[in-house]
PDB file with SEQRES, HELIX, SHEET and CRYST1 records, atoms N, CA, C and O in Angstrom:
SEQRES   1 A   77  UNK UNK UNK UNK UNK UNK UNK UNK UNK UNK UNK UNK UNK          
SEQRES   2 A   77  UNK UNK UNK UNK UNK UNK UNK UNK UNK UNK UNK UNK UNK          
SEQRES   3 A   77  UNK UNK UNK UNK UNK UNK UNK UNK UNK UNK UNK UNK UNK          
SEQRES   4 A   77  UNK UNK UNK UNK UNK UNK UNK UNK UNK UNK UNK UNK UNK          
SEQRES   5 A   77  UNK UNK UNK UNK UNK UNK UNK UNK UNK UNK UNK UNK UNK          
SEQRES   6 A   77  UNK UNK UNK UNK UNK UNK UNK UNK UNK UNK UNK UNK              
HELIX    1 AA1 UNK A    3  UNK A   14  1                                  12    
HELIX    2 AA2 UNK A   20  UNK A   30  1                                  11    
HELIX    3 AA3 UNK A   34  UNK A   53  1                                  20    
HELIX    4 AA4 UNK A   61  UNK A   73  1                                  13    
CRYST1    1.000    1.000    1.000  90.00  90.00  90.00 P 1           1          
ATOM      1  N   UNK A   1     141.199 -58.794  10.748  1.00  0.00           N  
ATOM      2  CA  UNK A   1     141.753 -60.071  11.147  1.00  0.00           C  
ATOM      3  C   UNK A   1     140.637 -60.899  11.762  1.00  0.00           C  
ATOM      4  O   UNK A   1     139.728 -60.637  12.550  1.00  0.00           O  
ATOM      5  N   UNK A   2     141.064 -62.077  11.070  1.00  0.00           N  
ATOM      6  CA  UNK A   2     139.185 -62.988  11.943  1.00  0.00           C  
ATOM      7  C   UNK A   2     140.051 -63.749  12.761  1.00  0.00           C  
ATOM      8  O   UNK A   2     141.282 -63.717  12.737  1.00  0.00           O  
ATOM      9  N   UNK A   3     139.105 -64.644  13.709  1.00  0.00           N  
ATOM     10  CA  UNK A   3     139.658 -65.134  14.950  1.00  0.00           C  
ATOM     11  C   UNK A   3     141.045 -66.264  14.730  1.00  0.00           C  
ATOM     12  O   UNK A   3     142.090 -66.431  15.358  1.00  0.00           O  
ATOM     13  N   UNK A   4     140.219 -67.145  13.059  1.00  0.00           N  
ATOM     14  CA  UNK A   4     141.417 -68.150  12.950  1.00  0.00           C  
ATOM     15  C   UNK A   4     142.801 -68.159  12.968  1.00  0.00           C  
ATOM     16  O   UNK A   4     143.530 -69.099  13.285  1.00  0.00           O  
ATOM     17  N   UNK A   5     143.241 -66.582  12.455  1.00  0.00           N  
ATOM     18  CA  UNK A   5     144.100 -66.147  11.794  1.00  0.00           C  
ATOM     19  C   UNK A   5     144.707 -65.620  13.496  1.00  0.00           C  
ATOM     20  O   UNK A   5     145.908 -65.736  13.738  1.00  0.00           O  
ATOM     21  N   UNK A   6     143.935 -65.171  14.353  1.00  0.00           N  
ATOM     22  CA  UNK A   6     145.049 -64.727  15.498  1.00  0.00           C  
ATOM     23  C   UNK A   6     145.105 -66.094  16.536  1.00  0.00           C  
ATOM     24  O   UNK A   6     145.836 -65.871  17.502  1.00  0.00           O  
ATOM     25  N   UNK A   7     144.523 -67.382  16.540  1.00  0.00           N  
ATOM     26  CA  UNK A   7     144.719 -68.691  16.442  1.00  0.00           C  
ATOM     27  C   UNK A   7     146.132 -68.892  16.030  1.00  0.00           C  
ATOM     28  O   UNK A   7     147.170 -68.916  16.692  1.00  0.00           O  
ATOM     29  N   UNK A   8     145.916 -69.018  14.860  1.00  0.00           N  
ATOM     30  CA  UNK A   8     147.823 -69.173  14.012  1.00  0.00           C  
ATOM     31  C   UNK A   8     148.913 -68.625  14.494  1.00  0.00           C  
ATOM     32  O   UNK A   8     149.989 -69.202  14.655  1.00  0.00           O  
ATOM     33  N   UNK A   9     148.614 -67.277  14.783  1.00  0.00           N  
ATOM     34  CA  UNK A   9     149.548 -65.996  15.257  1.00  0.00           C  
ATOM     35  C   UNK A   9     149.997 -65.905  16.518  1.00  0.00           C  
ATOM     36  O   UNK A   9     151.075 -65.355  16.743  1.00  0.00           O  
ATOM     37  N   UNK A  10     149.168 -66.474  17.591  1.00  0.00           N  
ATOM     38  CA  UNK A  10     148.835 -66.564  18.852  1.00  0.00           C  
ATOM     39  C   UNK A  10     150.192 -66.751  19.446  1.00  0.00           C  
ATOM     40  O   UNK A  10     150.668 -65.773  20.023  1.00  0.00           O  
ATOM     41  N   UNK A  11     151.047 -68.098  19.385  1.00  0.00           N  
ATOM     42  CA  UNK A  11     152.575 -68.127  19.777  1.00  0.00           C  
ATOM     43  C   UNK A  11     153.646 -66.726  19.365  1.00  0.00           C  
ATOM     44  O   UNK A  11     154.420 -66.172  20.145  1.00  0.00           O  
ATOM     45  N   UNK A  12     153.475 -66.474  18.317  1.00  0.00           N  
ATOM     46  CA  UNK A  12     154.199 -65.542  17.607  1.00  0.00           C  
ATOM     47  C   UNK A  12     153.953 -64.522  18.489  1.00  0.00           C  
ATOM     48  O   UNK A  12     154.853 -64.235  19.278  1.00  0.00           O  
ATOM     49  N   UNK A  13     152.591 -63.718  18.530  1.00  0.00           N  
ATOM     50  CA  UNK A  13     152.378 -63.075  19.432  1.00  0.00           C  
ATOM     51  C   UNK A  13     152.725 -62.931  20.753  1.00  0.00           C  
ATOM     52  O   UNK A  13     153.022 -61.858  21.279  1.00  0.00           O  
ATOM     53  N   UNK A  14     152.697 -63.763  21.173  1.00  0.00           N  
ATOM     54  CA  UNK A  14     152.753 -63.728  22.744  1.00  0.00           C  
ATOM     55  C   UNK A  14     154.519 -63.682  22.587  1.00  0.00           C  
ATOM     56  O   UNK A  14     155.158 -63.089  23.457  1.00  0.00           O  
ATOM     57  N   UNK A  15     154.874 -64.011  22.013  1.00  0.00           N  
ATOM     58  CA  UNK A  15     156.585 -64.333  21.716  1.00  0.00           C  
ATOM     59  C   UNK A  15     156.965 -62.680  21.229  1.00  0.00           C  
ATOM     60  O   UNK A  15     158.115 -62.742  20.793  1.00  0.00           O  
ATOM     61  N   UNK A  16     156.555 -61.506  21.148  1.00  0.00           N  
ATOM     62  CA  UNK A  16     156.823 -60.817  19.974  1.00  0.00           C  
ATOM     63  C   UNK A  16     157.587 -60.668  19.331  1.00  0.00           C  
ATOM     64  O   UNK A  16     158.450 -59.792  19.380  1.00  0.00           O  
ATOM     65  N   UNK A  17     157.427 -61.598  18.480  1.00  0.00           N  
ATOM     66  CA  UNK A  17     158.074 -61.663  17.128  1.00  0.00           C  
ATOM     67  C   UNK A  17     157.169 -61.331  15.999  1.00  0.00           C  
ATOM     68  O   UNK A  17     157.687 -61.648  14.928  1.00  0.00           O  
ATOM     69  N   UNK A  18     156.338 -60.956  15.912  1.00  0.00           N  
ATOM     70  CA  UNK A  18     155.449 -60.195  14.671  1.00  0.00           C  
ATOM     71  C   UNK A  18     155.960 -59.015  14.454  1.00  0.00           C  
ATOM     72  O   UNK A  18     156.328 -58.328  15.407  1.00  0.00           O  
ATOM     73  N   UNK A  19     156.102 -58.455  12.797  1.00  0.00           N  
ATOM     74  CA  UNK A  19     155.939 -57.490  12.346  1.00  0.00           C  
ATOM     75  C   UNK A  19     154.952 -56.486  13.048  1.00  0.00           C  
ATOM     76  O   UNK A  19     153.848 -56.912  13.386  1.00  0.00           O  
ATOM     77  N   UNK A  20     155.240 -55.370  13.251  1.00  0.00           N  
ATOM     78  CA  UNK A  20     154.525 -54.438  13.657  1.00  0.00           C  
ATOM     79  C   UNK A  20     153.044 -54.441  13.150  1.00  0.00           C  
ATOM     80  O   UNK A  20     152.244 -54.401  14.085  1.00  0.00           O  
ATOM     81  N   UNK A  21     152.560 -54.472  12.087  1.00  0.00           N  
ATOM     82  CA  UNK A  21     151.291 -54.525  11.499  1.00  0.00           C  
ATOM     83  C   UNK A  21     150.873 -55.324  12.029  1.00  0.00           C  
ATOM     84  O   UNK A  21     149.957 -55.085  12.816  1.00  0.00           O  
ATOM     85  N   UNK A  22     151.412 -56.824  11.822  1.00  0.00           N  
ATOM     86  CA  UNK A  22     150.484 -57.861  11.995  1.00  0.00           C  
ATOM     87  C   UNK A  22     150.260 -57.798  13.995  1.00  0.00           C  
ATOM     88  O   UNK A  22     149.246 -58.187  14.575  1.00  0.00           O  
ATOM     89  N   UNK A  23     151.362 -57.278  14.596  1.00  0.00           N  
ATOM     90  CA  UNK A  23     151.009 -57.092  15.975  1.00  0.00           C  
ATOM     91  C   UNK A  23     150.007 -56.512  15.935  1.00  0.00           C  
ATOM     92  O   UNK A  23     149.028 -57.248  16.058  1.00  0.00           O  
ATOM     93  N   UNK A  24     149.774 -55.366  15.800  1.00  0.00           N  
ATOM     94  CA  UNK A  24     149.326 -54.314  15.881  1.00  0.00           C  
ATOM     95  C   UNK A  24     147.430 -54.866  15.074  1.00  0.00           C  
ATOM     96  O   UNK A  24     146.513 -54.412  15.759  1.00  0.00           O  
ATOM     97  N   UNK A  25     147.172 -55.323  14.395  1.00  0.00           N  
ATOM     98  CA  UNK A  25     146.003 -55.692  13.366  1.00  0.00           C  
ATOM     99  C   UNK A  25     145.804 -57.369  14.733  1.00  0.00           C  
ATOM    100  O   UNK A  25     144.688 -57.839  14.509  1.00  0.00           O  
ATOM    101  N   UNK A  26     146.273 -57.914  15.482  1.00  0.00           N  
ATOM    102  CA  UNK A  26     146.201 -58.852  16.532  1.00  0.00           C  
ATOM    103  C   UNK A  26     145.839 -58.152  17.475  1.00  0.00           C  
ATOM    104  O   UNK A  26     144.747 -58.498  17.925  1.00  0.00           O  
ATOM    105  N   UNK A  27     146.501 -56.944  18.175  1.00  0.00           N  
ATOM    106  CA  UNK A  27     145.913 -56.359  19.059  1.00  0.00           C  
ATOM    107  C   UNK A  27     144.387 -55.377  18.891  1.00  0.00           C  
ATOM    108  O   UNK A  27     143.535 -55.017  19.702  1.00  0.00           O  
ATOM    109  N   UNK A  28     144.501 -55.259  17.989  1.00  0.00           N  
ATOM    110  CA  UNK A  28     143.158 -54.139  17.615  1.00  0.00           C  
ATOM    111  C   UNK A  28     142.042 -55.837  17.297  1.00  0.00           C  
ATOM    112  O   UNK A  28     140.976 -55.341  16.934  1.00  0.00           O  
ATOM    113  N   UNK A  29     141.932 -56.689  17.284  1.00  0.00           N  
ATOM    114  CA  UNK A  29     141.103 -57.610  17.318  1.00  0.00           C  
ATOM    115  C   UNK A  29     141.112 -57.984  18.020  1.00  0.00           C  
ATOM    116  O   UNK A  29     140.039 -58.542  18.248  1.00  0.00           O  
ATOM    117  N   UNK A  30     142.154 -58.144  19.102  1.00  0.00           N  
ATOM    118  CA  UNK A  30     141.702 -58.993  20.494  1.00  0.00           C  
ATOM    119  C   UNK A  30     140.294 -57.814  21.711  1.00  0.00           C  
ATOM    120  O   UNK A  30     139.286 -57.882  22.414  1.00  0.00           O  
ATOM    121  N   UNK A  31     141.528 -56.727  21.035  1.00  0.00           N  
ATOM    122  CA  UNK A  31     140.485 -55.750  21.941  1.00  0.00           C  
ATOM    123  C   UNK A  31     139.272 -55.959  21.892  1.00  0.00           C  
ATOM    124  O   UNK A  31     138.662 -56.107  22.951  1.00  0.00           O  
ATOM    125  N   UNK A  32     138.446 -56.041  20.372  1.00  0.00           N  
ATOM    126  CA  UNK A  32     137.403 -56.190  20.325  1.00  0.00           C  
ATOM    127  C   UNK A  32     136.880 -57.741  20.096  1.00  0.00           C  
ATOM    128  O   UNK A  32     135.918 -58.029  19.386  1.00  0.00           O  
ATOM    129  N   UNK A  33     137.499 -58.462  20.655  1.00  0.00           N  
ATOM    130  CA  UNK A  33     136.812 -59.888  20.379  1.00  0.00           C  
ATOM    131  C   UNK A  33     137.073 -60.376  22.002  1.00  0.00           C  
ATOM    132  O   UNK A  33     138.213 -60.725  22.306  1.00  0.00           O  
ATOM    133  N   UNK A  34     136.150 -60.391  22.883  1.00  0.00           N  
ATOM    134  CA  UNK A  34     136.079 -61.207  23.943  1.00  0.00           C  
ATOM    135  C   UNK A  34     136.920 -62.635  23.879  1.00  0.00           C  
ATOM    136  O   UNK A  34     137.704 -62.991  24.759  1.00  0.00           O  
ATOM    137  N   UNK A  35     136.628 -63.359  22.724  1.00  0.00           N  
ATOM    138  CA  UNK A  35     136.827 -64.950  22.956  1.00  0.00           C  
ATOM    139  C   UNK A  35     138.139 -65.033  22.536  1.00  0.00           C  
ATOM    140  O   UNK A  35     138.800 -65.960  23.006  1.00  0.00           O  
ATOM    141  N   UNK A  36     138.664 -64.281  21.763  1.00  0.00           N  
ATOM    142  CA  UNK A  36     140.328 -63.744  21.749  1.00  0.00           C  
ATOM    143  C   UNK A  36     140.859 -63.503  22.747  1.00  0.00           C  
ATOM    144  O   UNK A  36     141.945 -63.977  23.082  1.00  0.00           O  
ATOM    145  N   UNK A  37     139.927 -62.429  23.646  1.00  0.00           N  
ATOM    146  CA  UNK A  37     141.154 -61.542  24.740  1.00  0.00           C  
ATOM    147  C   UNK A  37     141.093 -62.425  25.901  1.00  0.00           C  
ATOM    148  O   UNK A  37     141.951 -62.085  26.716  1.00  0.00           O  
ATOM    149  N   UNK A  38     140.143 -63.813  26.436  1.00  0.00           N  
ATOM    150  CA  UNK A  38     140.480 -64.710  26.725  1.00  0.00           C  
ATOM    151  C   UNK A  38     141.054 -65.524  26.502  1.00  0.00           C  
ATOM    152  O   UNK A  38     141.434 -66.066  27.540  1.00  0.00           O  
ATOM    153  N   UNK A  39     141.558 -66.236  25.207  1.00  0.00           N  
ATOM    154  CA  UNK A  39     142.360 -66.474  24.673  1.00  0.00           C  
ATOM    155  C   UNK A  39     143.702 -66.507  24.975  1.00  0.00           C  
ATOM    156  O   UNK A  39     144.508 -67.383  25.290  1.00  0.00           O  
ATOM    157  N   UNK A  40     143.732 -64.912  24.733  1.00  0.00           N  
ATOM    158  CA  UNK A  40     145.644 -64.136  24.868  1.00  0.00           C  
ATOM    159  C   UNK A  40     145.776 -64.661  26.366  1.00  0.00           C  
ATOM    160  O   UNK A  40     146.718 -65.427  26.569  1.00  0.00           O  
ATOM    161  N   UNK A  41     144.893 -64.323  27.513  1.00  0.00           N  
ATOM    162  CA  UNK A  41     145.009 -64.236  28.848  1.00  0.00           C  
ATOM    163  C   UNK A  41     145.541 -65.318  29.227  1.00  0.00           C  
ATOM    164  O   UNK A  41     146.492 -65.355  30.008  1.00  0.00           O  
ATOM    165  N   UNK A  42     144.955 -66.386  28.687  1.00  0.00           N  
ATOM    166  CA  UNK A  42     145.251 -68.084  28.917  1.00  0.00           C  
ATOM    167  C   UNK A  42     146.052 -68.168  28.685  1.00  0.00           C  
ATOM    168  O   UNK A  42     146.861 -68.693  29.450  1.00  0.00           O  
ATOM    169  N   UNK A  43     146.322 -67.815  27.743  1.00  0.00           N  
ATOM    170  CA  UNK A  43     147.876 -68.377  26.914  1.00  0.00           C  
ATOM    171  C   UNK A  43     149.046 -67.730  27.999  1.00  0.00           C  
ATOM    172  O   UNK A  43     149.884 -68.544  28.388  1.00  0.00           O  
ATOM    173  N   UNK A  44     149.143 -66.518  28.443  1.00  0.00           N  
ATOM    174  CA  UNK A  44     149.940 -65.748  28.695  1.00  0.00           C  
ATOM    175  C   UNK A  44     150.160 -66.416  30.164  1.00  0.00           C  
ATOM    176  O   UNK A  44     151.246 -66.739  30.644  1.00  0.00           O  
ATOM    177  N   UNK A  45     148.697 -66.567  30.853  1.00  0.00           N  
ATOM    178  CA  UNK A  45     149.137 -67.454  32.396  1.00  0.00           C  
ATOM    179  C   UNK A  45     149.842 -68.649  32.085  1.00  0.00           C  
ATOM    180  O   UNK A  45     150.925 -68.889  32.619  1.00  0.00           O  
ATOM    181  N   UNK A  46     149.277 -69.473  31.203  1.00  0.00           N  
ATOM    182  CA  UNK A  46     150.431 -71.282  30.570  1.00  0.00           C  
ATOM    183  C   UNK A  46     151.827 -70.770  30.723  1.00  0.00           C  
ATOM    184  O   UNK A  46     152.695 -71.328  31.395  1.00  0.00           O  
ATOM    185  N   UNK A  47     151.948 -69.845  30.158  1.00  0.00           N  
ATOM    186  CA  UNK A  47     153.014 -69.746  29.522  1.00  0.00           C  
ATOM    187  C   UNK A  47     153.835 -68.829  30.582  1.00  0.00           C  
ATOM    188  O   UNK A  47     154.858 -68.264  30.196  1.00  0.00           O  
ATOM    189  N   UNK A  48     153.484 -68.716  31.621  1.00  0.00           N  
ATOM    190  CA  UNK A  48     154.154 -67.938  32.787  1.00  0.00           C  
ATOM    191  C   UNK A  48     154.236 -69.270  33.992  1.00  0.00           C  
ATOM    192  O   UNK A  48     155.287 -69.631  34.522  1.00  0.00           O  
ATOM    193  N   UNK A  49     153.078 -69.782  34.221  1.00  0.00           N  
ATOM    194  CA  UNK A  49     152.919 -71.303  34.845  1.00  0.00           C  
ATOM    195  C   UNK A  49     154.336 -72.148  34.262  1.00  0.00           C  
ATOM    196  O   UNK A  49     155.459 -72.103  34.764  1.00  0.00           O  
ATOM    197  N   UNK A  50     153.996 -72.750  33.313  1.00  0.00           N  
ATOM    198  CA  UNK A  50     155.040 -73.293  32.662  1.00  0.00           C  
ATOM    199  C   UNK A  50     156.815 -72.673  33.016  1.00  0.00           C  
ATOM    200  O   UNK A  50     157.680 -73.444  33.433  1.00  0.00           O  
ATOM    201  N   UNK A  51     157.023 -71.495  32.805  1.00  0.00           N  
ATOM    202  CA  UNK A  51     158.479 -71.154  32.615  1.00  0.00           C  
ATOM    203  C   UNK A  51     158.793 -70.978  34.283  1.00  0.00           C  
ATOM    204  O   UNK A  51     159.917 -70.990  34.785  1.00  0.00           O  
ATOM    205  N   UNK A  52     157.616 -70.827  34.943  1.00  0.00           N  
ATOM    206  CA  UNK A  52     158.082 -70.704  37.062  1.00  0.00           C  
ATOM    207  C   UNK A  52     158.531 -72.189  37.345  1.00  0.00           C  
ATOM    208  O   UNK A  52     159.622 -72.342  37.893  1.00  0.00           O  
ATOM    209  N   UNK A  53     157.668 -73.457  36.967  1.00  0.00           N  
ATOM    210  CA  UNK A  53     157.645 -75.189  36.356  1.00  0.00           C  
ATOM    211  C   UNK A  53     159.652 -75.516  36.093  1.00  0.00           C  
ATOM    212  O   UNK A  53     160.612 -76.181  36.483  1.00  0.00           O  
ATOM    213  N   UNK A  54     159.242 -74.539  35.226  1.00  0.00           N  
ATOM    214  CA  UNK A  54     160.440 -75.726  34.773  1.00  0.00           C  
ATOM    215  C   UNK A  54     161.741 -74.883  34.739  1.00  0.00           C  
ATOM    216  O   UNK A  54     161.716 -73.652  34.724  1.00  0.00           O  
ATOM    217  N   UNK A  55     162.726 -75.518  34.731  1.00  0.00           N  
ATOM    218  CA  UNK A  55     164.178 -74.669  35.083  1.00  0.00           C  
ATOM    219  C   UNK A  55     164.705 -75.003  33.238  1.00  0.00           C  
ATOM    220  O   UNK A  55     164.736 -76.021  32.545  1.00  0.00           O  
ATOM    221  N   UNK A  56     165.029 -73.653  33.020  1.00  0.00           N  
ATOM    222  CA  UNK A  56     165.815 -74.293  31.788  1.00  0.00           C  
ATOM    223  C   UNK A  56     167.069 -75.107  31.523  1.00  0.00           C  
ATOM    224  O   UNK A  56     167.855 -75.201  32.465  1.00  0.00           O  
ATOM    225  N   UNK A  57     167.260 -75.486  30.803  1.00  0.00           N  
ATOM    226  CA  UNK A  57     168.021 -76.566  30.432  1.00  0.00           C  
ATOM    227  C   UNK A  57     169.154 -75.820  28.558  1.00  0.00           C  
ATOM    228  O   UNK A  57     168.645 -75.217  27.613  1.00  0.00           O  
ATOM    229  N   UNK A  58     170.229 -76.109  28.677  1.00  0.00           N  
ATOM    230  CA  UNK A  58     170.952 -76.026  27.793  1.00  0.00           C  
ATOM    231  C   UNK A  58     171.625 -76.845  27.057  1.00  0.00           C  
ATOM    232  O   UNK A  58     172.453 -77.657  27.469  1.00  0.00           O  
ATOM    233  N   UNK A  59     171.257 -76.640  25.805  1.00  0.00           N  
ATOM    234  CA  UNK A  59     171.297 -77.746  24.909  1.00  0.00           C  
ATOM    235  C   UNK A  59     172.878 -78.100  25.010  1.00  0.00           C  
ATOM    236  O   UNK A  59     173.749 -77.318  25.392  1.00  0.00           O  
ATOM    237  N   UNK A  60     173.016 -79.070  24.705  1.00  0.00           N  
ATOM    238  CA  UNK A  60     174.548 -79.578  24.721  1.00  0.00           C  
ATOM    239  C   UNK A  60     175.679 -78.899  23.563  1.00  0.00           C  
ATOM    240  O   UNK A  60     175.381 -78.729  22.381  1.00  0.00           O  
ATOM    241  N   UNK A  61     177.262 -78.495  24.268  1.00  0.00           N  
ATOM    242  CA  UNK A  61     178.005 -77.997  22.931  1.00  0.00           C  
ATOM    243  C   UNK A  61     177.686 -79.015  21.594  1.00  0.00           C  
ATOM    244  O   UNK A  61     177.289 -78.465  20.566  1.00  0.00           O  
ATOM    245  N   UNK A  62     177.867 -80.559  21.609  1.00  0.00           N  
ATOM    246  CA  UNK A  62     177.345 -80.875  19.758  1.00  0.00           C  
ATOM    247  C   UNK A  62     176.580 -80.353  19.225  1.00  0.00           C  
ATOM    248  O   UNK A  62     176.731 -80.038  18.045  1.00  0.00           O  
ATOM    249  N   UNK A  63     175.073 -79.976  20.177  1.00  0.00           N  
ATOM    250  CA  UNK A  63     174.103 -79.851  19.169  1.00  0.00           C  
ATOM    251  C   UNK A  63     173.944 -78.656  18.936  1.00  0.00           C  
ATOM    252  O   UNK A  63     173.423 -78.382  17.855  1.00  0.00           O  
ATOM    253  N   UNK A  64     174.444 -77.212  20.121  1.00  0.00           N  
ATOM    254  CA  UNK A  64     174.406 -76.225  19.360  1.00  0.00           C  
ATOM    255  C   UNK A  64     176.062 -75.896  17.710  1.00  0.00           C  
ATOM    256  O   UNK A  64     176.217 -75.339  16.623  1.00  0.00           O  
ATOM    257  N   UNK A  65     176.656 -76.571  18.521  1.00  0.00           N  
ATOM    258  CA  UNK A  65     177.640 -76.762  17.296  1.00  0.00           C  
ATOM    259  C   UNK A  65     176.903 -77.069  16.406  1.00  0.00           C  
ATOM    260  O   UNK A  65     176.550 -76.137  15.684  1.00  0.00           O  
ATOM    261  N   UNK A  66     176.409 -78.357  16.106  1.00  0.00           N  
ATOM    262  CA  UNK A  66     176.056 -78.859  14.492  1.00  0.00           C  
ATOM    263  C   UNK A  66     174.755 -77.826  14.316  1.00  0.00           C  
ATOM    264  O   UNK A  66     174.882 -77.238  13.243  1.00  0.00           O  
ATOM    265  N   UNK A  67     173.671 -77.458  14.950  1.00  0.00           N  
ATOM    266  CA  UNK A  67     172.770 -76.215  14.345  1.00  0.00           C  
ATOM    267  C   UNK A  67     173.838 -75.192  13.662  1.00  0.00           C  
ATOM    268  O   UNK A  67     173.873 -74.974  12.451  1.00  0.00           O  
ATOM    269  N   UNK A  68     174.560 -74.695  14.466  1.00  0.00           N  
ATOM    270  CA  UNK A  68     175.216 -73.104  13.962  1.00  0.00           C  
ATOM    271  C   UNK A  68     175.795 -73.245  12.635  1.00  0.00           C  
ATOM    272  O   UNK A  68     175.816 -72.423  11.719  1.00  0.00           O  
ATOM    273  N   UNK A  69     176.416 -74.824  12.705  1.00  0.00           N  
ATOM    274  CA  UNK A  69     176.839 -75.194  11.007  1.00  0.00           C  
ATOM    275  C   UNK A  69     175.688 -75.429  10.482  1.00  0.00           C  
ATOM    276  O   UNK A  69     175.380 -74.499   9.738  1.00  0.00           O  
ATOM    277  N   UNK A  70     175.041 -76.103  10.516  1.00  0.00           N  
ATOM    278  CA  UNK A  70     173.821 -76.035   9.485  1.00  0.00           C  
ATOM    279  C   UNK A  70     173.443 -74.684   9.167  1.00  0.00           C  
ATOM    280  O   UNK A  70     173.398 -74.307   7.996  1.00  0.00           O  
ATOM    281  N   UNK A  71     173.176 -73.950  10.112  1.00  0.00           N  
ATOM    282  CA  UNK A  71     172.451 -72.831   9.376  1.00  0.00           C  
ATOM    283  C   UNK A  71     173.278 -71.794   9.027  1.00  0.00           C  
ATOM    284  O   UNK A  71     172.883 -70.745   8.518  1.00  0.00           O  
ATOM    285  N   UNK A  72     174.196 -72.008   9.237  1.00  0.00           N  
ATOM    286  CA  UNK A  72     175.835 -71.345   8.168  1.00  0.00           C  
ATOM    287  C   UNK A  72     175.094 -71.915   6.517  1.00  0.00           C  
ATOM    288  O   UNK A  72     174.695 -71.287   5.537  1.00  0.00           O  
ATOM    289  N   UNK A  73     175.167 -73.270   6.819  1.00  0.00           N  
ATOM    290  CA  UNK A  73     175.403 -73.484   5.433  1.00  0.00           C  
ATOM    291  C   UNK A  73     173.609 -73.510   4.662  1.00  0.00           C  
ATOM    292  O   UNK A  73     173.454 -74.011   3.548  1.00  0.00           O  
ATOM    293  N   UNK A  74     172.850 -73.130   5.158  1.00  0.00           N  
ATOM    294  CA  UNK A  74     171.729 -72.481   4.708  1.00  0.00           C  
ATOM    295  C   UNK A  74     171.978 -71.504   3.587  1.00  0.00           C  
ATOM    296  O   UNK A  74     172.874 -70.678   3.762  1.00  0.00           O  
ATOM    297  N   UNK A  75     171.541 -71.496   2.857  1.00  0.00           N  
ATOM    298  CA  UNK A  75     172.071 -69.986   1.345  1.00  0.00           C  
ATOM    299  C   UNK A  75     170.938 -69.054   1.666  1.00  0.00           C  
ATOM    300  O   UNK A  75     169.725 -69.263   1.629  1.00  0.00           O  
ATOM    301  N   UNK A  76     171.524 -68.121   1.947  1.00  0.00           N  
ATOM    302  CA  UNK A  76     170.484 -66.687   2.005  1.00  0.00           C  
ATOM    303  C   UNK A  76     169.695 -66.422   0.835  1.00  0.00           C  
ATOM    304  O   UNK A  76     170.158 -66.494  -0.303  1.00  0.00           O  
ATOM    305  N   UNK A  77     168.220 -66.044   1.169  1.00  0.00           N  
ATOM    306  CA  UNK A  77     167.733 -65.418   0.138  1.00  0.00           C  
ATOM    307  C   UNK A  77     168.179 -64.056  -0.086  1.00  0.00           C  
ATOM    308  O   UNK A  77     167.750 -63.416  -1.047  1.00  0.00           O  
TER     309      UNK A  77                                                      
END                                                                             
């Protein structure tokens, strides 16, 4: 995995939501890439900064109503 590619991945990551591999092929490169594992670190303080910041908020009954129909009516692959 080169750096761009855990760039891209980086939200996903920190979110874990990656497939096991691709976690797993992110973590075995951060280990060895300094400017990555600073990277992850940053990201991970923002993103802890940020959620102490701000109080969540819940989307209103319309709009989770009209999502849940929309993606009802999404056709499965």
């Amino acid at each position: 995995m080169l750096c761009d590619e855990v760039k891209r991945v980086m939200y996903f990551f920190l979110d874990e939501s990656l497939g096991d591999s691709k976690r797993h092929a992110v973590e075995i490169h951060v280990s060895g890439c300094p400017d990555c594992e600073v990277r992850v670190v940053v990201h991970k303080k923002l993103r802890s900064f940020i959620r102490r910041r701000l109080s969540p908020v819940l989307a209103p009954d319309t709009l989770r109503i009209r999502l849940t129909q929309s993606l009802r009516a999404v056709p499965a692959e």
